[in-house]
C-alpha positions as CSV (number, residue, x, y, z in Angstrom):
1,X,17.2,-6.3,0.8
2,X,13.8,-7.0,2.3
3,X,11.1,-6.8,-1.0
4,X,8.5,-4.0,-0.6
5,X,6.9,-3.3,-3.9
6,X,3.5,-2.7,-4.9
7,X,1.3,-4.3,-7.9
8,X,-1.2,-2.6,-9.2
9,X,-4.4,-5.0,-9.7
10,X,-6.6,-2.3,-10.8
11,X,-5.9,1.7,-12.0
12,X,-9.2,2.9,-13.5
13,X,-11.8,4.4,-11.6
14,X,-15.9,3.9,-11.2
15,X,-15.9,2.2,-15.0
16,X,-14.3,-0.8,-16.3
17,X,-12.9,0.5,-19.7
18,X,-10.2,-0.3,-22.4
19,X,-8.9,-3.1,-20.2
20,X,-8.4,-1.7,-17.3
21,X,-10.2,-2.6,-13.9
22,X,-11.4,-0.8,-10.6
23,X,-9.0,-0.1,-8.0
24,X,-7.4,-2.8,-6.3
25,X,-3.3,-3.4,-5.5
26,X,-1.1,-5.7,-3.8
27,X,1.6,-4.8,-1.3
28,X,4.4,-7.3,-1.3
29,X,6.8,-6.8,2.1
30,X,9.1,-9.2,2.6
31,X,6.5,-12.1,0.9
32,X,3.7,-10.8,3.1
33,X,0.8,-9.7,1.3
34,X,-1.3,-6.6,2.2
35,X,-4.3,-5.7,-0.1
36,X,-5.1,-2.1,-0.7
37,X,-8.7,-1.7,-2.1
38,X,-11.0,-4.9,-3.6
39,X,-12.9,-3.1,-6.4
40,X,-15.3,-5.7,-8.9
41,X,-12.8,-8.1,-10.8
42,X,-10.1,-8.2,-8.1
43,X,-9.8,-11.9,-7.7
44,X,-9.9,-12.9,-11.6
45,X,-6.6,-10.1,-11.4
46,X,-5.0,-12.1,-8.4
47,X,-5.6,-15.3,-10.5
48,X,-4.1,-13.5,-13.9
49,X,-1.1,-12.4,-12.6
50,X,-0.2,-15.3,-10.2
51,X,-1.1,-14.2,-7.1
52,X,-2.5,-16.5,-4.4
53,X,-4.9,-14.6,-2.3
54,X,-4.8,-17.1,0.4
55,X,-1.4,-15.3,1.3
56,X,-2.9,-12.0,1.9
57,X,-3.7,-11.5,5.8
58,X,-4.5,-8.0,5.6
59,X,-7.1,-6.0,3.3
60,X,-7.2,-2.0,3.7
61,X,-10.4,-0.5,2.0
62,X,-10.7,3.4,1.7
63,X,-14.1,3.6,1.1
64,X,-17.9,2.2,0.0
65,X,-18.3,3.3,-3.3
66,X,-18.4,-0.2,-5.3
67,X,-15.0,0.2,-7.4
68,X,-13.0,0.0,-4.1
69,X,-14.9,-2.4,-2.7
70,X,-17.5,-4.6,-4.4
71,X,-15.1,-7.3,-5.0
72,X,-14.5,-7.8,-1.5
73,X,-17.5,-10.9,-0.8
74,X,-16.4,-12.6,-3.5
75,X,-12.9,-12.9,-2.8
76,X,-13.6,-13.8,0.9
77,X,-16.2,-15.9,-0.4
78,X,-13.4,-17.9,-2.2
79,X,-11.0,-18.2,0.1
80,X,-13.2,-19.8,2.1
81,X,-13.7,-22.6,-0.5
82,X,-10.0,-22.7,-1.2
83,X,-9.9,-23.8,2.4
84,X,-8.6,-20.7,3.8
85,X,-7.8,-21.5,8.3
86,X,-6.0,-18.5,8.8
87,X,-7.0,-15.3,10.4
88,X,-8.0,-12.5,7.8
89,X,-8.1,-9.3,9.2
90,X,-10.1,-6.4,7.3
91,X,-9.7,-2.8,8.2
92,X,-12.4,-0.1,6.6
93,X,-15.4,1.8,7.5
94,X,-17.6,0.9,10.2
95,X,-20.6,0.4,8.2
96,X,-18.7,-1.8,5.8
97,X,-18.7,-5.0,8.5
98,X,-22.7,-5.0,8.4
99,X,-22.7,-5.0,4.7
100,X,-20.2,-8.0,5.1
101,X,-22.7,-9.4,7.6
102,X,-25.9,-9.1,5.4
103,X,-23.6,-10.6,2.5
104,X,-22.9,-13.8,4.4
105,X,-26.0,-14.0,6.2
106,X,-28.4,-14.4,3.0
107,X,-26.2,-16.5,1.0
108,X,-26.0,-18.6,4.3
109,X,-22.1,-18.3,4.5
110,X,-20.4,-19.5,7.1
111,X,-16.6,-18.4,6.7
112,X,-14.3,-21.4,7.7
113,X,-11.6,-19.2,8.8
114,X,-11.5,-16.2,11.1
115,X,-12.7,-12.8,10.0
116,X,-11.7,-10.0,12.2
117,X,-13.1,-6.4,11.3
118,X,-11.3,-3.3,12.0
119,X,-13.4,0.1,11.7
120,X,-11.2,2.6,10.5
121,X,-11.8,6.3,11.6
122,X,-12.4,8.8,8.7
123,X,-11.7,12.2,11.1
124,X,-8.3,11.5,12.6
125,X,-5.1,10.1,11.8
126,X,-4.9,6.7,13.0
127,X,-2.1,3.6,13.2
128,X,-4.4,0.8,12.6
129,X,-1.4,-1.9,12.5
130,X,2.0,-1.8,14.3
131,X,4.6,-4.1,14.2
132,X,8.5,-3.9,14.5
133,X,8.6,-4.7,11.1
134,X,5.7,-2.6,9.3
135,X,3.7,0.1,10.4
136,X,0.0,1.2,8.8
137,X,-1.3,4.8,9.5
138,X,-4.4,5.6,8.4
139,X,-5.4,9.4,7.4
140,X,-8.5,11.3,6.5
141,X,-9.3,12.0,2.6
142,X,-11.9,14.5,1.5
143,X,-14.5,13.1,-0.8
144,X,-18.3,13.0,-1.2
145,X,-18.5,10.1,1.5
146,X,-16.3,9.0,4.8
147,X,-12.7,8.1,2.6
148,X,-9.4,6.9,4.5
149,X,-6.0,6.7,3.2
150,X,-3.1,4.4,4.2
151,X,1.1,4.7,4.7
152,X,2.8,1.8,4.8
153,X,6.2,2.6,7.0
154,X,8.9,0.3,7.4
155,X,10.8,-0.5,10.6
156,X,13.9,-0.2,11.4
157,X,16.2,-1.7,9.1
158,X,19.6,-3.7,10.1
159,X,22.9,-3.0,9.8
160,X,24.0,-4.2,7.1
161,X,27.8,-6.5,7.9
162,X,31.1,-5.8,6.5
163,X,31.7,-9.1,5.4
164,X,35.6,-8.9,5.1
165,X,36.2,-8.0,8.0
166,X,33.9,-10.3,9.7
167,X,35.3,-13.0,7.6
168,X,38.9,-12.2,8.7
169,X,37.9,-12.4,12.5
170,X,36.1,-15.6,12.0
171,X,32.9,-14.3,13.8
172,X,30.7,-17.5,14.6
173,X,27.3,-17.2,12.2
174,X,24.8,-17.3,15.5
175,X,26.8,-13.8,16.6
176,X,26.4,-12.5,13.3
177,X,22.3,-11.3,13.7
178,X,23.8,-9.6,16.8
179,X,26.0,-7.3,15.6
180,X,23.8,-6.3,12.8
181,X,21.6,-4.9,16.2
182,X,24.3,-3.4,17.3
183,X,25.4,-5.8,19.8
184,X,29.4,-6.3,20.2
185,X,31.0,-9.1,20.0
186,X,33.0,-10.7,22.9
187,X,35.4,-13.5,21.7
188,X,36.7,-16.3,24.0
189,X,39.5,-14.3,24.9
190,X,37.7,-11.6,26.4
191,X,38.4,-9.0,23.4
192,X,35.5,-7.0,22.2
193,X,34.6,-5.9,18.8
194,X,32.4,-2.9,18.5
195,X,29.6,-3.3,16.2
196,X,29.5,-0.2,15.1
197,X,32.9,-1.3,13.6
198,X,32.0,-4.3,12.1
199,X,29.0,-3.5,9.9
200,X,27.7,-0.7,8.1
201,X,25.3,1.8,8.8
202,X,20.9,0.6,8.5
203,X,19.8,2.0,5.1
204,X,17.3,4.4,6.1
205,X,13.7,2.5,6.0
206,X,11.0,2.9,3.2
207,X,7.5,4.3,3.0
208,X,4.3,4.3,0.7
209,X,1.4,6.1,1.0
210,X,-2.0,5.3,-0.8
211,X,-4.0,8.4,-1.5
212,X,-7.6,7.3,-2.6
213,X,-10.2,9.8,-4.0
214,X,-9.9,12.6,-2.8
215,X,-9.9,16.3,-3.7
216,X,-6.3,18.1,-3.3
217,X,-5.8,20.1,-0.3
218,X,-3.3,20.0,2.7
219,X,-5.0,18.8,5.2
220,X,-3.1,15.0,4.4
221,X,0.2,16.8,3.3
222,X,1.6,16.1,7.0
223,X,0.7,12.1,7.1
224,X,2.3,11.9,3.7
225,X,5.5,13.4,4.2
226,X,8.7,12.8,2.7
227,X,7.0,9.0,1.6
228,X,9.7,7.3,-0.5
229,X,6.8,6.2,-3.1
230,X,3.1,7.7,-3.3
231,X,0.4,6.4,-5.3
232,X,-2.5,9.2,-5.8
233,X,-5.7,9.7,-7.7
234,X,-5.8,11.4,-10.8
235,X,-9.1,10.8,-12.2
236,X,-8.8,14.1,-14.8
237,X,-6.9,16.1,-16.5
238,X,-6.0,19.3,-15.6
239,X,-8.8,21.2,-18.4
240,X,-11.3,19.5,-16.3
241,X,-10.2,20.5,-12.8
242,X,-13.7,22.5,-12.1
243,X,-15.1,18.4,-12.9
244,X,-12.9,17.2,-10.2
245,X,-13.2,19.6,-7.6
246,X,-17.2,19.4,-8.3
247,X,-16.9,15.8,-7.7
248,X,-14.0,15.9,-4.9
249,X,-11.5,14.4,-7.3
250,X,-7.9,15.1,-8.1
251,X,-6.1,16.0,-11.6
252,X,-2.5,14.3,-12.5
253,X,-1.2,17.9,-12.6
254,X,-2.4,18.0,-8.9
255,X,-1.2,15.0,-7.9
256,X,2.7,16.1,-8.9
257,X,2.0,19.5,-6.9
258,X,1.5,16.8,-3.8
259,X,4.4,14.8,-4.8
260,X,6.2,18.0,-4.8
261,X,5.0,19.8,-1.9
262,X,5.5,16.6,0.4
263,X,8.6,15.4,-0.9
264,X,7.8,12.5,-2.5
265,X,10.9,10.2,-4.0
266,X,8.3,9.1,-6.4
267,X,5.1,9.4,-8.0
268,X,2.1,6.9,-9.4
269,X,-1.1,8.2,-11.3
270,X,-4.3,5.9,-10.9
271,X,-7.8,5.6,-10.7
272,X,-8.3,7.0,-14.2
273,X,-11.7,8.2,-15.9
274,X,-13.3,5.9,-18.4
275,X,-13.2,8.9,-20.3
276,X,-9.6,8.1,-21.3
277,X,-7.9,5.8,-23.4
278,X,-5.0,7.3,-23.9
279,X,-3.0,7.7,-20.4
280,X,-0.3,9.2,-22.2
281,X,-1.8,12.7,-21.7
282,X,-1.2,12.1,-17.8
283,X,2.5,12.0,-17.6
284,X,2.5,15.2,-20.3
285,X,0.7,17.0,-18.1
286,X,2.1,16.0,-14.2
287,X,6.0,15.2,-15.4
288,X,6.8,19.0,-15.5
289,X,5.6,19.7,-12.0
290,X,7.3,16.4,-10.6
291,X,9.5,14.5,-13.2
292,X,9.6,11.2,-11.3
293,X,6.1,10.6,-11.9
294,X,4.7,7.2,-13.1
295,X,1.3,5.8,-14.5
296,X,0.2,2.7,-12.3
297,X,0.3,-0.3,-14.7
298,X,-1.9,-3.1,-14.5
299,X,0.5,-6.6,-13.5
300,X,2.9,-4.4,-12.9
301,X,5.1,-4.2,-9.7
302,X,6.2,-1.1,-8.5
303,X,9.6,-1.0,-5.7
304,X,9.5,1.3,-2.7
């Protein structure tokens, strides 16, 4: 089975506190790496938990308040020392590629590698990369500024082969990619053996959705649905939901009524007040309105 699983670089929210660090993950599919937020410390987290950042071609950012984002320039910056060639492409708000720009243009940067900038748009649902093997949506959020979230959809999966009976008809190995298409065989003789017959059904393919800040409501409930894993922001608990709705935040209790409502397989609680040491309170609170919920650890990876 292709790896898809998710690491979780960073789980607390504007505040570095009790060891934990701004928001930040790594999206592993099939050894591809896609980063998902680059808030202050992300690189020193990469280098902590093994993680080469010259693998990761693809960096989502939600928004432009500094613990999603302000560890962006430095990692760039580094990869470009590191000797980075390959193409980096960044995908965020519009206004983030001229902070970028000013960045690089007063510390006389010169990035050795290609940089290509993709605005994302905060009022629509967008896909923003499509490929046969992994799609990226990206949805609106509602917080205090422009805020984007991202679903991570995997393509069509292959058959899977019945390797006895394959085996038994002594099926050449270049055929064998074929028929987990769906093509038929033909053997020498003319004789043809249904694919359909010789492997066994696609497992159906996987999905994770990234809900940054944002206050609760529907209006994201349709991009989200039925998402095999969700990770969604839980800054409070639930006796301070008149703090988070003030500040167009989410409670844990909240975040299991999405993960309920949308049919999630499987929640993860993040971006955590400094207010908290103790996370514990979290699952308390969210497990009885969705029992497969999960606090994001830090170095920790998570499957799809």
């Amino acid at each position: 089975m292709l790896r898809f699983e998710v690491m979780i670089l960073g789980n607390s929210s504007a505040t570095p506190m009790y060891g934990r660090h701004p928001t930040s993950q790594v999206l592993n599919f099939n050894e591809q790496l896609y980063m998902i937020d680059c808030g202050e410390g992300t690189q020193m987290q990469l280098a902590r938990y093994g993680i080469k950042s010259n693998r990761i071609n693809h960096i989502f950012i939600s928004h432009l308040h500094g613990d999603h984002y302000l560890g962006l320039v430095g990692l760039l910056s580094s990869q470009h020392l590191m000797g980075r060639k390959s193409t980096l492409h960044v995908y965020g708000p519009a206004a983030l590629e001229e902070i970028l720009a000013i960045q690089f243009k007063h510390s006389a940067t010169v990035l050795q590698y290609p940089l290509v900038f993709h605005p994302t748009n905060p009022a629509e649902v967008e896909v923003i990369l499509d490929t046969p093997a992994l799609k990226v949506t990206s949805f609106p959020l509602q917080h205090r500024i422009d805020c984007t979230g991202f679903r991570f959809d995997e393509g069509r999966r292959s058959a899977t082969l019945n390797a006895t009976l394959v085996d038994q008809l002594d099926i050449p190995t270049p055929y064998l990619k074929l028929l987990k298409r769906g093509i038929d065989y033909v053997d020498p003789d003319g004789t043809v053996y249904l694919a359909s017959e010789l492997t066994y059904p696609a497992p159906p393919s996987r999905s994770y959705a990234f809900c940054s800040d944002t206050l609760m409501n529907e209006s994201y409930f349709e991009t989200i649905q039925g998402v095999d894993l969700l990770y969604h922001e839980s800054t409070f608990l639930h006796d301070m939901a008149d703090r988070a709705k003030e500040t167009l935040h989410s409670t844990g209790q909240e975040a299991a009524q999405v993960a309920r409502t949308v049919g999630a397989k499987k929640l993860l609680l993040g971006h955590f007040s400094a207010r908290y040491r103790d996370l514990q309170p979290f699952l308390d609170e969210s497990q009885p309105f969705f029992a497969n919920t999960l606090l994001s650890e830090e170095g920790k990876w998570f499957l799809v």
